[in-house]
C-alpha positions as a Markdown table, in Angstrom:
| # | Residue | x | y | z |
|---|---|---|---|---|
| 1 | Unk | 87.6 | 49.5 | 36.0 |
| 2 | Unk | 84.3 | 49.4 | 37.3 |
| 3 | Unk | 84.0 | 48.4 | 41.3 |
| 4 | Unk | 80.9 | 47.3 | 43.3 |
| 5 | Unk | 80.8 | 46.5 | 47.1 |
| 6 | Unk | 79.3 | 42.4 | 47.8 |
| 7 | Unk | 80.0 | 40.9 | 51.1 |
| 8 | Unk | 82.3 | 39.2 | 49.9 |
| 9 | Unk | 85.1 | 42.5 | 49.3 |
| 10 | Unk | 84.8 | 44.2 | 46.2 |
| 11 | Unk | 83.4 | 43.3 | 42.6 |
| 12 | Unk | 86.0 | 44.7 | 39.9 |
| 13 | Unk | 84.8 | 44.4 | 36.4 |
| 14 | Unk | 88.1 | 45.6 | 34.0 |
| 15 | Unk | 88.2 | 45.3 | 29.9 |
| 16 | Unk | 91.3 | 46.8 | 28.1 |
| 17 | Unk | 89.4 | 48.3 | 25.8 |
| 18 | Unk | 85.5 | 49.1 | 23.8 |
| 19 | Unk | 86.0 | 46.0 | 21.7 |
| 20 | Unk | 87.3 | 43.7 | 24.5 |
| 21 | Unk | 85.2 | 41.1 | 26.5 |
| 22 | Unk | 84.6 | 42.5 | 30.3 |
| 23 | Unk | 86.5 | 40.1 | 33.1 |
| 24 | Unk | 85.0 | 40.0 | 36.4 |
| 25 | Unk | 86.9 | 39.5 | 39.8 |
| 26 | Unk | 86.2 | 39.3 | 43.4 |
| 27 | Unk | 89.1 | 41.7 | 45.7 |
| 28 | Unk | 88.9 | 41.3 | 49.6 |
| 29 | Unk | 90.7 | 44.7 | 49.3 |
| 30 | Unk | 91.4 | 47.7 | 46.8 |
| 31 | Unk | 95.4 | 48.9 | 48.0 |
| 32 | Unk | 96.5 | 47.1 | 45.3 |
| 33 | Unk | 93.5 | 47.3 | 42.7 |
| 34 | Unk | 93.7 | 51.1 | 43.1 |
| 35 | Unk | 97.7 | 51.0 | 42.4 |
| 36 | Unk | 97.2 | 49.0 | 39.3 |
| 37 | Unk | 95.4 | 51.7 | 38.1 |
| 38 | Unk | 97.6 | 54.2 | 39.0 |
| 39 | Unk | 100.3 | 52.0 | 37.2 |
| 40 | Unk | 98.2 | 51.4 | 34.1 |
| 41 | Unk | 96.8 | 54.6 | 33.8 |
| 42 | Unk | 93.2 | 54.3 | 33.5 |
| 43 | Unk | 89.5 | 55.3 | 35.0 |
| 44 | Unk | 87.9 | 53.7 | 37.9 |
| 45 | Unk | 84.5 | 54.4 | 38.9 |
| 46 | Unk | 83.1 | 52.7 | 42.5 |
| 47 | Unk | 80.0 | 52.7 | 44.3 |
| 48 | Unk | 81.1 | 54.2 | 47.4 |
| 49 | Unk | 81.4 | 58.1 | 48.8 |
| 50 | Unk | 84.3 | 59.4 | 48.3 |
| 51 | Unk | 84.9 | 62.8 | 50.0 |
| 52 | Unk | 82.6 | 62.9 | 53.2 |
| 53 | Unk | 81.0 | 66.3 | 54.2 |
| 54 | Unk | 81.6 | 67.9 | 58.0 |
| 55 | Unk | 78.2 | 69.0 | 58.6 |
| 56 | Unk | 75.5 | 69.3 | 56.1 |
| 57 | Unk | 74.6 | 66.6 | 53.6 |
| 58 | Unk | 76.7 | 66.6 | 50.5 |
| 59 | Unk | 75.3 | 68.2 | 47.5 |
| 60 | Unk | 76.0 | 65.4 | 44.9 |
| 61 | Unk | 73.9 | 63.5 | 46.7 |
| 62 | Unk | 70.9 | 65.9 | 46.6 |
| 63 | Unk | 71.8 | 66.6 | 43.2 |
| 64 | Unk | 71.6 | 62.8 | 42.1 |
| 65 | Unk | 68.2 | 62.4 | 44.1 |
| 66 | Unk | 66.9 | 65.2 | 42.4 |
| 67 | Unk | 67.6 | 63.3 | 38.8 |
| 68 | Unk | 66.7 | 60.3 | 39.8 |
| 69 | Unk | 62.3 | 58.9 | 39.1 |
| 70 | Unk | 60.3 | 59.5 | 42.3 |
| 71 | Unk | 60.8 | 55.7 | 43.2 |
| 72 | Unk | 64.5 | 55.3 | 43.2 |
| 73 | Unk | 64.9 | 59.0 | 44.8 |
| 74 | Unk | 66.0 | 56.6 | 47.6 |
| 75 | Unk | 68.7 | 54.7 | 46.7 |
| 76 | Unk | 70.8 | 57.7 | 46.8 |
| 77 | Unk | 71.4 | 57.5 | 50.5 |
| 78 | Unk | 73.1 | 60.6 | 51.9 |
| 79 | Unk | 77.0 | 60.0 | 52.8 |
| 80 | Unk | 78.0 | 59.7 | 56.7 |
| 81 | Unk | 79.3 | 63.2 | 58.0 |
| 82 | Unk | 83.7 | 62.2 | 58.5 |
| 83 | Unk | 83.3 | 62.5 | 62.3 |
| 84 | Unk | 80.6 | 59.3 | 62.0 |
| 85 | Unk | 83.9 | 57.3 | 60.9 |
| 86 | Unk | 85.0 | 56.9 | 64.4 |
| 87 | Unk | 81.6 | 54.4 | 65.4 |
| 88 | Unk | 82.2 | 51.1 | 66.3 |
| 89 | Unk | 78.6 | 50.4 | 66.9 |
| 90 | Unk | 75.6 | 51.5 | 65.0 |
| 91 | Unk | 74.5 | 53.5 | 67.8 |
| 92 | Unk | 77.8 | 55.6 | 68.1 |
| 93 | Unk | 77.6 | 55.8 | 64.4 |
| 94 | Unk | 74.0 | 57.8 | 64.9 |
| 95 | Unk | 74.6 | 59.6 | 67.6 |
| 96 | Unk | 78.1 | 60.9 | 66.3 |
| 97 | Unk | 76.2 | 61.7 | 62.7 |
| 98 | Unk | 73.2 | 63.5 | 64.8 |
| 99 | Unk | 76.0 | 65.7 | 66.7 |
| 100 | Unk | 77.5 | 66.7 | 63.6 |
| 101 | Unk | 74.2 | 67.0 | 60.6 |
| 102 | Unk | 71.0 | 66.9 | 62.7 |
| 103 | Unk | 70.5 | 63.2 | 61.2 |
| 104 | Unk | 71.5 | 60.0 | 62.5 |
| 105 | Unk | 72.4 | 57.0 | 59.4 |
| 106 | Unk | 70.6 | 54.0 | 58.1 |
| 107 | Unk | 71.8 | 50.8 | 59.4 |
| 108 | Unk | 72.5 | 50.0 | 55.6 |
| 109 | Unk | 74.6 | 52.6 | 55.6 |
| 110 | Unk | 76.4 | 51.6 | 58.8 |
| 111 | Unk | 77.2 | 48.1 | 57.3 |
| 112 | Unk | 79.2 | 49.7 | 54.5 |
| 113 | Unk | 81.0 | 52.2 | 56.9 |
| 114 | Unk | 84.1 | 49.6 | 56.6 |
| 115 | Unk | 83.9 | 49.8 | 53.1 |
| 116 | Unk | 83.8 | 53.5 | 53.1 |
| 117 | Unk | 86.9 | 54.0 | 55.9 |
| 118 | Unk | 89.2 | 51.6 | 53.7 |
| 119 | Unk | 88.2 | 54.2 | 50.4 |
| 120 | Unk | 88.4 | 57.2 | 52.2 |
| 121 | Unk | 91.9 | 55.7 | 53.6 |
| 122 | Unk | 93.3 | 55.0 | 50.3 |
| 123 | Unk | 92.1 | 58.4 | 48.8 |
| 124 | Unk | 93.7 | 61.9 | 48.5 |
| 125 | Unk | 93.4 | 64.6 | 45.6 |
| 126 | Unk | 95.8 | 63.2 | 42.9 |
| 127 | Unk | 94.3 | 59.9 | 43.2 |
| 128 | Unk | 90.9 | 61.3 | 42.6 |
| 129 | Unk | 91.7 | 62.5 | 38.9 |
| 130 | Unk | 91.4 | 58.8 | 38.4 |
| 131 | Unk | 89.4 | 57.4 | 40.6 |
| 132 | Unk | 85.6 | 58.7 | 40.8 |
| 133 | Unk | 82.8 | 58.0 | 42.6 |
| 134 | Unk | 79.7 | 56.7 | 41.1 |
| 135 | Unk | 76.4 | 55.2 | 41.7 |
| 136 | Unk | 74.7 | 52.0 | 39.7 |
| 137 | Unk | 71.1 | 53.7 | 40.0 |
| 138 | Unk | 72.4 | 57.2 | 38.6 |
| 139 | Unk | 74.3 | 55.6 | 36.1 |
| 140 | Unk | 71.0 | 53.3 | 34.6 |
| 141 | Unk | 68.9 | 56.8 | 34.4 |
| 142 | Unk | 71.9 | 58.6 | 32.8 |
| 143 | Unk | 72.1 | 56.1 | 30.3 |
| 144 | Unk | 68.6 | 55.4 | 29.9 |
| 145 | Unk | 67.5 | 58.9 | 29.2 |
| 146 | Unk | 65.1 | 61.4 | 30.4 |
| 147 | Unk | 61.8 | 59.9 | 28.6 |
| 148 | Unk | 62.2 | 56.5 | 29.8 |
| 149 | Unk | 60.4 | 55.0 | 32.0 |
| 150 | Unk | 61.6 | 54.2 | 35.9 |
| 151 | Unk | 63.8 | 50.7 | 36.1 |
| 152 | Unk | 61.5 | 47.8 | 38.3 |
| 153 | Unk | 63.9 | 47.4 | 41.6 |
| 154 | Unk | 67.5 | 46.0 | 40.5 |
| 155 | Unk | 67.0 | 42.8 | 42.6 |
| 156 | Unk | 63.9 | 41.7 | 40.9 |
| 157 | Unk | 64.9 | 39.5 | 37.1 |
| 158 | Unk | 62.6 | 42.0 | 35.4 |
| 159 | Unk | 64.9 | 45.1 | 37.1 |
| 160 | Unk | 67.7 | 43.1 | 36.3 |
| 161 | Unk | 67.2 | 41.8 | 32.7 |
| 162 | Unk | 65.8 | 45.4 | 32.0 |
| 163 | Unk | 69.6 | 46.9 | 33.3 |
| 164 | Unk | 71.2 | 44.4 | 31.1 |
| 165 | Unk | 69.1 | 45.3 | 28.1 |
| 166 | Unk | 70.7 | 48.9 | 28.5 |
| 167 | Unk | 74.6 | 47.3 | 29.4 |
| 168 | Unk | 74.2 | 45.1 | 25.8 |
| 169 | Unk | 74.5 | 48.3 | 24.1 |
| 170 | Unk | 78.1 | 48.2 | 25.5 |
| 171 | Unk | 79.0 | 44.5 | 26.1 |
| 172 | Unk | 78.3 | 41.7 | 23.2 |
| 173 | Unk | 76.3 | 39.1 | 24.3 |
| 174 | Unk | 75.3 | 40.1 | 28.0 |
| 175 | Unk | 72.2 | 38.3 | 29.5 |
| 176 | Unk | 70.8 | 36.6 | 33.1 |
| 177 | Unk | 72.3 | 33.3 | 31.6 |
| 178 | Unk | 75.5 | 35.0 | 31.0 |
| 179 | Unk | 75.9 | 36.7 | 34.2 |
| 180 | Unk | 74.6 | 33.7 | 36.4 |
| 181 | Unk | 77.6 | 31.4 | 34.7 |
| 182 | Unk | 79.8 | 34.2 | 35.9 |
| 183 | Unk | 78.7 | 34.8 | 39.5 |
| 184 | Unk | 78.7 | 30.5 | 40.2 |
| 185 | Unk | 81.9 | 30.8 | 38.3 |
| 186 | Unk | 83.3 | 32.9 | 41.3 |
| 187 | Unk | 81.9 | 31.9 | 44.2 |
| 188 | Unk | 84.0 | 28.5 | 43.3 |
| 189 | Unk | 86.8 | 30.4 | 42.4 |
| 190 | Unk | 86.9 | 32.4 | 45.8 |
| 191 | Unk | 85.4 | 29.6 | 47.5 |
| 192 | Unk | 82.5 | 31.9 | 48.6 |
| 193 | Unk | 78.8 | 31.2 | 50.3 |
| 194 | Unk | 76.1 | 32.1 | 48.1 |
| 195 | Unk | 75.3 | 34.8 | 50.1 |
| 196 | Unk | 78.5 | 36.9 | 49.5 |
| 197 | Unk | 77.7 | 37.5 | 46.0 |
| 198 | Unk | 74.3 | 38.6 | 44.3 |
| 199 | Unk | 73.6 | 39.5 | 40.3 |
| 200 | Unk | 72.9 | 42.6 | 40.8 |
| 201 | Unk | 76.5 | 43.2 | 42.6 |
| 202 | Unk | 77.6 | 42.1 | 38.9 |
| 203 | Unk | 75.1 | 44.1 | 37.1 |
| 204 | Unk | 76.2 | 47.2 | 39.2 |
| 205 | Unk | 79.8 | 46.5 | 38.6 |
| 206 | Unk | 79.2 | 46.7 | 35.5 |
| 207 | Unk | 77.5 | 49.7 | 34.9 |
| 208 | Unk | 80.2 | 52.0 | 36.6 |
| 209 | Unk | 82.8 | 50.2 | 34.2 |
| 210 | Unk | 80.7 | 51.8 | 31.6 |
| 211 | Unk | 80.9 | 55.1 | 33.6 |
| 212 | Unk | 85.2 | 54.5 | 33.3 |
| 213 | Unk | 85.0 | 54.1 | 30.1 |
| 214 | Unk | 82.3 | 57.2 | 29.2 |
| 215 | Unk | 85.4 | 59.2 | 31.5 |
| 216 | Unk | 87.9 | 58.3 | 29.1 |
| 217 | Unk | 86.5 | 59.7 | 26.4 |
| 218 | Unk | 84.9 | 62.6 | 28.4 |
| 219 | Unk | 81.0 | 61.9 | 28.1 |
| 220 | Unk | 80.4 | 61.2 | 32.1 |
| 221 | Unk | 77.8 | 63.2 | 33.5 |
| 222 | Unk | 78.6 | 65.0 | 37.0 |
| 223 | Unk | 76.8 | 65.8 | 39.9 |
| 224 | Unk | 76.4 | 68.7 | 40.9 |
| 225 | Unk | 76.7 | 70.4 | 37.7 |
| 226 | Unk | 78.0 | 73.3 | 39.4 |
| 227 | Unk | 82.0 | 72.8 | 40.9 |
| 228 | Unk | 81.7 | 70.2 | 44.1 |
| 229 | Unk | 82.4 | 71.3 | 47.8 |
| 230 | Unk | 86.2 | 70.4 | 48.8 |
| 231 | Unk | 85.9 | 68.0 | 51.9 |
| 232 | Unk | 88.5 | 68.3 | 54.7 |
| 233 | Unk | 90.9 | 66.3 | 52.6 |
| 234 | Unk | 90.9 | 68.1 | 50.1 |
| 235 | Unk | 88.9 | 65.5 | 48.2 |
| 236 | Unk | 86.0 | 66.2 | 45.9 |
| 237 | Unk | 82.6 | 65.9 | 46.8 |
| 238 | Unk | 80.6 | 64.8 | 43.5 |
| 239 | Unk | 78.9 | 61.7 | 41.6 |
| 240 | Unk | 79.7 | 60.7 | 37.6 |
| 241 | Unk | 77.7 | 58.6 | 35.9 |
């Protein structure tokens, strides 16, 4: 499975197997996704920190910055510190960051905090040997290689025909057209605003479902290259792509 945040919940993008069409779905919540995959065995990758440093920033983070072409350097945002799960308003959520790292958060990070408490809920150690974190952006540049040129910015068509250019080498058939049929199909299906789902949520879906598979046949690239930090949890603190 490959997962992607929208405002709507959760993208999950699932296939059975190389040869097998992709199937996209909209989840308000992952308990059960993530026990399906327990059940069936597989890789997940998801676009969300898992493992959340007590102090100072996390070094997959820095490590995937440091890959990444000067102009997406920032999509990599650094994880909240743990302690920063405990705001209930963006200002709490800065100050309690501040008090623990020296750095208070985005407010684009702040808005995926809920997202990020319901992973770091369902997580623990075992779960992790299945279940990976992974970021769209790191996961383009990985697969792109080191001579290519940077993407254009994932929301613009030429960013996003230029990320499905590099996901047709793993899905028949993938284009704008292709992908616009499937996000209208949904938002009927889930009876959803326009606003709760964007392409790029599909493209970046996607992408880490290429990531799950590249982890089932032991090709993912990790960051840091050197063995993570353990976080209070016990969970590990690292990116694959």
């Amino acid at each position: 499975m490959g997962i992607d945040g929208c405002r709507a919940g959760w993208v999950v993008a699932t296939a059975e197997g190389a040869d097998v069409p992709f199937v996209l779905r909209i989840e308000r919540a992952l308990d059960l996704t993530f026990a399906e995959a327990e059940r069936r065995g597989g890789f997940v990758a998801i676009d969300v920190p898992i493992g959340l440093a007590d102090d100072a920033p996390r070094a997959c983070d820095l490590a995937a910055r440091a890959f990444l072409k000067s102009h997406r350097k920032s999509s990599v945002f650094p994880a909240p510190c743990r302690a920063t799960l405990a705001a209930t308003t963006y200002r709490e959520a800065c100050d309690l960051n501040r008090r623990a790292s020296g750095k208070q958060i985005t407010l684009e990070l702040y808005n995926i905090l809920p997202k990020i408490r319901e992973i770091d809920r369902l997580m623990n150690p075992a779960r992790q040997e299945q279940i990976r974190e992974s970021h769209p952006e790191v996961i383009f540049a990985t697969l792109a290689g080191d001579d290519a040129p940077p993407l254009p910015p994932k929301r613009d068509p030429a960013g996003q025909e230029a990320r499905l250019a590099i996901l047709g080498r793993f899905f028949a058939g993938i284009d704008l057209p292709r992908l616009r049929d499937e996000r209208a199909r949904l938002l009927g299906d889930y009876g959803l605003r326009s606003a709760d789902l964007a392409i790029d949520d599909l493209i970046d879906a996607l992408a880490c479902l290429v990531t799950a598979r590249r982890l089932g046949v032991g090709k993912a690239r990790v960051f840091p290259e050197t063995a993570p930090r353990l976080d209070a949890r016990g969970l590990r603190m690292e990116i694959v792509a």
